[in-house]
N, C-alpha and C positions, 0 to 999 in steps of 0.2 A: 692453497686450495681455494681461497676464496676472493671474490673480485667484489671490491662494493662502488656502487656508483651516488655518490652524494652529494646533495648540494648546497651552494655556501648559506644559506638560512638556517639550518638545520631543520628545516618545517618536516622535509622529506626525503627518506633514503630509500635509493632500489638495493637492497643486498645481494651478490650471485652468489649463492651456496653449491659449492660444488660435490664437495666430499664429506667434511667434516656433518654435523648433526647442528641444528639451532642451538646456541649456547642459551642458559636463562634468563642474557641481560635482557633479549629481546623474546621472547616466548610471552602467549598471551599471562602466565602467572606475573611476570614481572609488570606490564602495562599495568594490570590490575592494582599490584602496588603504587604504582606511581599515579593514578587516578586517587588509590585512596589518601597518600599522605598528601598529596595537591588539593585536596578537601579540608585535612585537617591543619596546614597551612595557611590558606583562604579562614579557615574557624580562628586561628588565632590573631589574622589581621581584622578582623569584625570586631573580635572581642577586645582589642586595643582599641579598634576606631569608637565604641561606642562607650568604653571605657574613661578614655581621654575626650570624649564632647561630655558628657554626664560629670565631669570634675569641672569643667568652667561651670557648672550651675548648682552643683548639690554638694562641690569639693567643700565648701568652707565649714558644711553642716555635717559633714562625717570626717572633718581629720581630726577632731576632739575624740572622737569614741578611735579612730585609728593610734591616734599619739598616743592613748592612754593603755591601747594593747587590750581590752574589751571585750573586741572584736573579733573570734575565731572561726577562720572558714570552714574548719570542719565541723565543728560543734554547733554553728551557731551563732545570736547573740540576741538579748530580748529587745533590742535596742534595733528601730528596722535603721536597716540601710538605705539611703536616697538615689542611690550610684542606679542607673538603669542595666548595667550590668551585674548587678549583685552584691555582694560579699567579697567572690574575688574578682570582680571587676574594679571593686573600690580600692581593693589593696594593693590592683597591678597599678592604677592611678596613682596612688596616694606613693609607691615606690619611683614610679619612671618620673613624674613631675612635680614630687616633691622634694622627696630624697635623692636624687641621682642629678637629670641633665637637664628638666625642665619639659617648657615646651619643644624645644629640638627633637623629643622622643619622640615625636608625629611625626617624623620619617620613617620610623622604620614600620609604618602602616604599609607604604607603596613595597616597600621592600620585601612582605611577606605575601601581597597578591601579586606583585611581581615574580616572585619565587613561583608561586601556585600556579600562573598560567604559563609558565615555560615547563616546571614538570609534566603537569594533566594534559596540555595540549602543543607542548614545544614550541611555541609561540613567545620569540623575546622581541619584547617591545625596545629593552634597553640590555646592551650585554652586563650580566648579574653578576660578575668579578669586577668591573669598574664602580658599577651601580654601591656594592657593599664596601670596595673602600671608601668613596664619597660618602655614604650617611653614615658610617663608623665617623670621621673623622669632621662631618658637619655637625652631626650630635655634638661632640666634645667641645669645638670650635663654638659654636652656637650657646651653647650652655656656657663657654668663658665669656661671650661679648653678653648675653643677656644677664649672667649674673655681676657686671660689671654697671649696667644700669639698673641695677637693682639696689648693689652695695652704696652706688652714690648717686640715686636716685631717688630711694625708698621705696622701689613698687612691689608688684607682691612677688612673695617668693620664688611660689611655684613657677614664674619665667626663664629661671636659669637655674633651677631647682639645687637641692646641696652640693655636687660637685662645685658647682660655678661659682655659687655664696663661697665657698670656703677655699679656692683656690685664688678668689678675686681678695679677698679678704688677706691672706698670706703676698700677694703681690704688692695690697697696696701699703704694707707694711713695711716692703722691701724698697720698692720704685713710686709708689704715690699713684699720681696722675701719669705716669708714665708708662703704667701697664696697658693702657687702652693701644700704645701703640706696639709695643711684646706683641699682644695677640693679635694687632692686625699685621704685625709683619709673619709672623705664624701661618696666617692665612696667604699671606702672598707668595712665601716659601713653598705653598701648598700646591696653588695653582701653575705656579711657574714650572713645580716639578712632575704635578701630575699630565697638567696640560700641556706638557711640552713648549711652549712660549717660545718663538723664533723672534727674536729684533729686528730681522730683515724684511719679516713682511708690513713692518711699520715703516716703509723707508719715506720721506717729504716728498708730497707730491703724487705718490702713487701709490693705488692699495693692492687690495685680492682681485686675479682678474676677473671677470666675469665665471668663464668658466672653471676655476681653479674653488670660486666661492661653492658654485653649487657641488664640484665635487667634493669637495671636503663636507659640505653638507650630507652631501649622501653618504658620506663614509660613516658622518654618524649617524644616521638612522638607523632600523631596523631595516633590513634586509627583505624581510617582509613586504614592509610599509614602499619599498622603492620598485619592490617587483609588482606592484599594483599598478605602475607608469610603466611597465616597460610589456612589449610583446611578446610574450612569452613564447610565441610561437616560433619565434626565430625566422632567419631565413629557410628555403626550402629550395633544393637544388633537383632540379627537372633536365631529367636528358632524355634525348631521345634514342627510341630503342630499335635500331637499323635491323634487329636479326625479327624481327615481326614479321610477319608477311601483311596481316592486315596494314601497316600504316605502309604500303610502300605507293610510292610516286602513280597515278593514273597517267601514263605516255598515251601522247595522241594516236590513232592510230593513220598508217602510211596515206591509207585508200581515201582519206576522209580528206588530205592535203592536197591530192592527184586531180581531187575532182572541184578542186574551187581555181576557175581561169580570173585571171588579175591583169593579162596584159589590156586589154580593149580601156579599162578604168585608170590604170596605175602609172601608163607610158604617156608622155605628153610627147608630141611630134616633132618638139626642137632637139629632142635628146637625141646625141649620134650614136651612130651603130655600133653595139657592144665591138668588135672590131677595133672600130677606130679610136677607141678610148685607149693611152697611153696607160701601162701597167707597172708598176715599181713594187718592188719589195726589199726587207731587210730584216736578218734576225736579228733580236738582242741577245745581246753577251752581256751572260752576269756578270759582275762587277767582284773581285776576288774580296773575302773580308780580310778586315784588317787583325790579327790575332793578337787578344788583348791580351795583358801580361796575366797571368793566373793569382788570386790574391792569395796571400802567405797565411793569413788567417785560415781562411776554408782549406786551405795544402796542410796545414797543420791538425785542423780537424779530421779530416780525411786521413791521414797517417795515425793518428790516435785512437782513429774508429779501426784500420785498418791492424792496426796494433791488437786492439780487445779480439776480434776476432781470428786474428791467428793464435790468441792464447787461450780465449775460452771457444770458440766459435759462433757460429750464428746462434742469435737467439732461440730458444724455442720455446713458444705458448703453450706446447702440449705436456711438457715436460712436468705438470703439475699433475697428470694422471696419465703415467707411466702407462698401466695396465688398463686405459678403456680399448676395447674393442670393438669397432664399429659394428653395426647391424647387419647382417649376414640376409641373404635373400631365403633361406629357411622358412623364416618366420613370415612369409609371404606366403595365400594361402597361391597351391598352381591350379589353373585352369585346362584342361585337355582341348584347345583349339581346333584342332584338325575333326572333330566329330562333333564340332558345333555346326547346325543345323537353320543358324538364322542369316544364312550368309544371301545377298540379294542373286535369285536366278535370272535368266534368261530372256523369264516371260516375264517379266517386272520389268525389264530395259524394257522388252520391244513395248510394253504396253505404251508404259511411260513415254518413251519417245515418239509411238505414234498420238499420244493425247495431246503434245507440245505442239506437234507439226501441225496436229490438227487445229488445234486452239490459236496459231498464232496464224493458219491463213483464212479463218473468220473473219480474220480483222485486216486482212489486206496483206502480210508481213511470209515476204517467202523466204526459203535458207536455202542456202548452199549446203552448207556442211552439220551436221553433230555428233557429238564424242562424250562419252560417259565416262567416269573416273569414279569408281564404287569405292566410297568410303565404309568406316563401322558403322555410322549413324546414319550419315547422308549421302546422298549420290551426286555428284556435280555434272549435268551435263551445259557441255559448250558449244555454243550455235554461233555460225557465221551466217549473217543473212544476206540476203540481195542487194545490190549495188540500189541507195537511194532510199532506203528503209532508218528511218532517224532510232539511233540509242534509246531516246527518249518515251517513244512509243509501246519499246517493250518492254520497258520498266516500271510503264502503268498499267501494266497487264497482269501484277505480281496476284492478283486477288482473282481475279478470273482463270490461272494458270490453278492456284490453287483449289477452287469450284471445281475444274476441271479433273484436276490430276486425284482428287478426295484425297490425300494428302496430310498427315501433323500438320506441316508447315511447308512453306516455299518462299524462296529468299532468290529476288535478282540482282546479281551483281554486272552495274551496268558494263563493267568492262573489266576482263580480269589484267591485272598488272603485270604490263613486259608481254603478254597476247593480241594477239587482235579478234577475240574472239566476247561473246558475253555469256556469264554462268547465270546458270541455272541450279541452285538447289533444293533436292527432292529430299526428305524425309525419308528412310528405308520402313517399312514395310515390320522388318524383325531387326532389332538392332541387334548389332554383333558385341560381344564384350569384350572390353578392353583389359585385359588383368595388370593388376599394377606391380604383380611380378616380372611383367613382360617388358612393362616400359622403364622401371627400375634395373634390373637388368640388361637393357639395349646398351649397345655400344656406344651411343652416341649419347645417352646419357655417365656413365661411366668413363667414356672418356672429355665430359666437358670440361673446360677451364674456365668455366664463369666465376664470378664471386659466391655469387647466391643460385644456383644451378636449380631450378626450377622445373617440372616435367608433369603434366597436368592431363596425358593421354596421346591421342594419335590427332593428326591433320586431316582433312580431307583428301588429300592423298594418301593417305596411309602412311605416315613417316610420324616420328616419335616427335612429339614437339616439347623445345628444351627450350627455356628461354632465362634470362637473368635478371632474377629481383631485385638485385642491388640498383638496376637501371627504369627499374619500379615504384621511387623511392612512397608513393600513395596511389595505393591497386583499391578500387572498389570491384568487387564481384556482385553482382546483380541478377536478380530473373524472382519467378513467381514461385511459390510453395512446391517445393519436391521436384525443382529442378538439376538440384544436386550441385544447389553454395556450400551447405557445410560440407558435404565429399570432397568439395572441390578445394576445400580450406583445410580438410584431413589429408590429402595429396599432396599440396603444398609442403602441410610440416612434415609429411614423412619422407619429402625427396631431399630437405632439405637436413635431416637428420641422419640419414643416409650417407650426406656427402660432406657434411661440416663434424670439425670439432666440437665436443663443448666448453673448450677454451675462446674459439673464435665466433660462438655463433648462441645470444640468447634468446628466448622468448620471451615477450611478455602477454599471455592470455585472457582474455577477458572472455564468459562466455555467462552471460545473464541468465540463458536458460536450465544450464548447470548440467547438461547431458551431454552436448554436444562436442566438448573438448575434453569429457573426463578420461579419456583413455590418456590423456598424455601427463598427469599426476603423477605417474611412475617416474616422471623425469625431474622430480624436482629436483634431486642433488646436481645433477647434471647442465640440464637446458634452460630451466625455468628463473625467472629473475622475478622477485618479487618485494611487496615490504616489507621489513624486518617486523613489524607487529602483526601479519596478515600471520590469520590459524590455516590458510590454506594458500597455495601456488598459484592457485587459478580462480580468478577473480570473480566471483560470481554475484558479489551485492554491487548493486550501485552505485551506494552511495562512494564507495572505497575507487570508483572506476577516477574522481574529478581528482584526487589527492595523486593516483595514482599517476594521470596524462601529467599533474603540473613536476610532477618529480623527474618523469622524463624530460619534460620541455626544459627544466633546469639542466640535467644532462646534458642533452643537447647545447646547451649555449657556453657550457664547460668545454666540451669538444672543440665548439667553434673555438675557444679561446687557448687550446691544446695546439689547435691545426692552425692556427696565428702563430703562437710562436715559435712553431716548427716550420713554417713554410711550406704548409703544404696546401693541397685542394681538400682532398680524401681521405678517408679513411686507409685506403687501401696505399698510399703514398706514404701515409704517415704511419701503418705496421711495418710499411716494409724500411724506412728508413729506421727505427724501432729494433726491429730484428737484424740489422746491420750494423746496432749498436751502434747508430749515431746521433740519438738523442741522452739526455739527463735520466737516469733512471728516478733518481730525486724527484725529478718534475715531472716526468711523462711517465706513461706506460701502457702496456700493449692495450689497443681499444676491440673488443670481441662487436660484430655487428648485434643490433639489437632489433628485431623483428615484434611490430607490434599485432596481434589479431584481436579484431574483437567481432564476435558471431553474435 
C-alpha cells in the first residue's frame, strides 16, 4: 500500500501513504526523540572535548588525588578539581588517556557530533558505519604505535595511555624491536582490507584517469556536499500541445496574397515564355530496407516477458486498493440550466454589433460581414472588412472599441486561425454558469484518453475544453485578485481525481495561505505525497516548501536514472513497459505521475 520516493542522501523522503495510518518511526513524537538524544550526543562530545583539552594542562595536578581514589563524583571531595570540566570530566580524562588508549581517544569526539548531526538533522557528512569501524580500530592501533614510543622513548604516558604501555611492553618481551613492525603490518592489513586496494591501479606509467579520480572522489563524499555542484533542477522536457486552440499557426489569409502583383517587378524580359520552358519530372522510389536479423538477446527477453504474462498477467498498479471507488458525479452540487436567466438576448447582439459598425467607420474601416458566436462569458463577434483595410489598424482600436462598447473587457484577436475573418471579444453583460457537474460529466471529458485529463470549463464556442497536463509539464495560472486562480486550481485537482487512480497519480500541495487547498486533506491516505516528518499533508509553512522542492528535484533525477536504464523517454513508456512485465522488479517499479501545486 505504500510508495516512498527517496533520495540517495537520505537528507529527504516524500512518503506516498496510501492506506495503512503513519507508523511512529516517522510521526512528529519520534522526530522529537531523535532532536532530543542528538542533543544529548552533541552534550557528550563537548564533555569529552573539553574534558580531554583540560588534561594537557591541569592532568598532571589531579591524577594524584585520582590514583589515590579521593576523589568521588558523587559525594564530592575537599580537594578542588582543576579539570574544567569538573569531577567527572576529570575522571572521564583521567580513564580514556590514562588508563586505556591515550591520546587516540580524541577520535571519538568527531564520532559523537558526527552521530548528533545525522540523527537531529539527517545530515551525514561521512557514512557513520565506516566512520565507527575506522576510530574503533585507529583508537587501538593509535594507542599501540604511541605506547611503543613511549615504552622506548620515555615520554609521558598518557600518549598511548595503559592499553599501549602494557601491550608494548608484553611484545617487546616477546619480539624486542620487532614489534614496531607487528603493528605496522597490522595497520597495512587494515587498510588494504578496509580500503579495498587494487594493484592494478598502480600499473608503471599510468595512473587514475582524470575522470575516474574525480569519481571516485565523489563517491566518497557526502552526498550532500556533491548535490551543492550539481543542478538540481534537472533537465525539463517541453512539448508542445497541438490540441490548444490558442497556440495554433496564424495562416495568411487568401485575399491578402491575390492582391499583391509581382509580375511588373519580378520578370526580367530575357526570361521565355512560361510555354516554352522544357518540363521533366520523376517520382522517387523508396528504397526497400534491408531487414536486420532480430537480436537473440531482446527475442529472449521478449519471450520471458511474454512467459510472466501469460502466467500471472499484466501488471496492475491498482491492485493495491482493490475496493477504491472512484467519485461518483453525486457529490457534484447540479445546477438547473434551462431557467437560468443570464443568458445574452437579442438586444445585446444588435446593440453590440451596431456599436462596432459604428466605432470602426469613425475611423475610416468598412465590413462586409459580422457573426456573433455567444459564449458563457464572452461573445466573439467576427468581421470581415473591406477590401484594403490593414489588420493592423483594428487592432489599435482595442481601447476605443471598449470606450465604446462600456464593456468588462474587449480583446482583438487579429486573426482567428484557419478563418479569414478577425475576433472581436465582448464581455457578456450577465455571465452564464458553467457547473462543474456539467463539464465533469460531458462526454468528452469522460471519454478522454489523455494522460493527465484536465477540464477547466467551456470555450468560447461553447464546447467542454479538455486538454492534457502531462503535455504541461510547468502551467503558471495568472490574473489579478478574484479572478478565479484558486477555482481554477480546485478544477484542475478535481478533474484530475475524477479520472486517475491513486496508484497512478500523486499530489504534492503547497498552499501558504492555509484555506485554499484544505478541502483536499481528506485525501491524504490516498492522493497526497508528503514528508514523512510533516504533522500535515498540506504544506502550509514555508519554511518546509525549500526541503520539500529539493526532495522532489532528487526524485526527479532518480527517474531520469530509472528511464536510462530502461530505455525509455517517459513516464508513460516506462509503466507501460513495467506493466508488461518487462523490466526488473528488483530495480524498477511502477512510477504514479506526481503533480505539483503551489497557490
Amino acid at each position: 500500500m505504500a510508495k516512498k520516493i527517496v533520495n540517495t542522501s537520505n537528507t529527504l523522503q516524500i512518503d506516498f501513504e496510501k492506506g495503512a495510518k503513519k507508523d511512529g518511526a516517522s510521526g512528529p513524537g519520534f522526530f522529537r526523540f531523535r532532536i532530543i538524544f542528538a542533543a544529548f550526543l552533541f552534550g557528550i562530545g563537548t564533555l569529552l572535548l573539553v574534558a580531554f583539552a583540560s588534561n594537557f594542562f591541569v592532568g598532571v595536578a589531579d591524577q594524584s588525588e585520582l590514583e589515590q581514589g579521593s576523589i568521588d563524583v558523587l559525594n564530592g571531595s575537599d580537594i578542588p578539581v582543576k579539570n574544567f570540566a569538573g569531577l567527572l570530566g576529570a575522571k572521564i580524562a583521567h580513564f580514556f588517556l590514562f588508563r586505556t588508549f591515550g591520546w587516540s581517544s580524541f577520535l571519538l569526539i568527531p564520532l559523537f557530533y558526527l552521530s548528533a548531526l545525522k540523527l537531529g538533522f539527517k545530515r551525514e557528512v561521512y557514512p557513520l558505519d565506516r566512520l565507527s569501524w575506522q576510530v574503533l580500530f585507529y583508537i587501538i592501533w593509535g594507542s599501540l604505535v604511541a605506547g611503543f614510543l613511549v615504552f622506548q622513548l620515555d615520554l609521558p604516558h598518557s600518549m598511548g595511555g595503559g592499553v599501549g604501555f602494557f601491550i608494548n611492553e608484553k611484545l617487546n618481551q616477546l619480539i624486542g624491536y620487532l614489534s614496531v613492525f607487528l603493528i605496522m603490518f597490522v595497520g597495512f592489513v587494515f587498510l588494504v582490507i578496509f580500503y579495498q586496494l587494487n594493484p592494478k591501479s598502480s600499473k608503471a606509467g599510468s595512473g587514475l584517469s582524470q575522470e575516474k579520480a574525480f569519481g571516485d572522489l565523489a563517491d566518497g563524499l557526502p552526498t550532500d556536499f556533491v548535490d551543492d555542484f550539481i543542478d538540481e533542477g534537472g533537465p525539463s522536457i517541453h512539448e508542445d500541445n497541438e490540441d490548444l486552440e490558442v497556440f495554433r499557426p496564424i495562416v495568411p489569409s487568401e485575399k491578402a496574397v491575390e492582391d499583391i502583383n509581382l509580375e511588373e517587378t519580378l520578370q526580367p524580359e530575357e526570361v521565355a515564355a512560361e510555354d516554352d520552358l522544357s518540363f521533366t519530372y520523376k517520382v522517387a522510389v523508396d528504397e526497400t530496407p534491408v531487414e536486420e536479423a532480430e537480436d537473440s538477446s531482446l527475442a529472449g527477453q521478449e519471450l520471458k516477458a511474454n512467459d510472466l504474462v501469460q502466467q500471472f498477467g499484466l501488471y496492475d498498479p491498482t491492485a493495491d486498493l482493490p475496493k477504491y471507488v472512484y467519485p461518483t458525479l453525486d457529490l457534484l452540487k447540479e445546477y438547473d440550466q434551462k431557467n437560468q436567466t443570464t443568458q445574452v438576448t437579442m438586444d445585446e447582439l444588435k446593440e453590440n454589433k451596431e456599436k462596432i459598425v459604428e466605432t470602426l467607420l469613425n475611423y475610416g474601416i468598412g465590413i462586409q460581414k459580422i457573426e456573433a458566436t455567444i459564449g458563457p462569458t464572452v461573445t466573439l463577434y467576427e468581421i470581415i472588412p473591406k477590401a484594403g483595410v490593414r489588420v493592423s489598424k483594428i487592432t489599435s482600436l482595442e481601447d476605443d472599441l471598449s470606450l465604446s462598447l462600456a464593456a468588462m473587457g474587449v480583446r482583438i484577436i487579429g486573426q482567428m486561425p484557419g478563418k479569414g475573418t478577425i475576433g472581436i471579444e465582448v464581455a457578456n453583460k450577465n455571465r452564464e454558469m458553467v457547473p462543474v457537474r456539467a463539464v465533469i460529466g460531458s462526454e468528452k471529458f469522460q471519454k478522454s484518453t489523455y494522460d493527465l485529463p484536465i477540464t477547466l470549463g467551456k470555450t468560447i464556442s461553447n464546447e467542454i475544453f479538455v486538454a492534457d497536463l502531462a503535455k504541461m509539464p510547468h502551467l503558471l495560472m495568472a490574473g489579478a485578485t478574484g479572478q478565479g486562480k484558486s477555482v481554477g486550481l480546485n478544477m484542475l485537482l478535481t478533474s484530475l481525481i475524477y479520472k486517475k487512480h491513486p496508484a497512478t497519480l500523486k499530489f504534492v500541495l503547497v498552499d501558504p495561505k492555509k484555506v485554499e487547498l484544505s478541502l483536499f486533506n481528506k485525501l491524504e491516505r490516498h492522493f497526497l505525497a508528503c514528508l514523512p516528518d510533516s504533522e500535515e499533508a498540506i504544506i502550509t509553512d514555508t519554511k518546509k516548501v525549500v526541503s520539500t522542492l529539493n526532495s522532489l528535484c532528487k526524485e526527479m533525477d532518480m527517474r531520469y536514472d530509472k528511464l536510462k536504464d530502461a530505455g525509455c523517454r517517459n513516464i508513460k513508456e516506462y509503466n507501460q513497459k513495467f506493466i508488461n512485465r518487462r523490466l526488473n522488479p528488483n530495480e524498477h517499479d511502477f512510477m504514479p505521475y506526481i503533480v505539483l501545486v503551489i497557490d
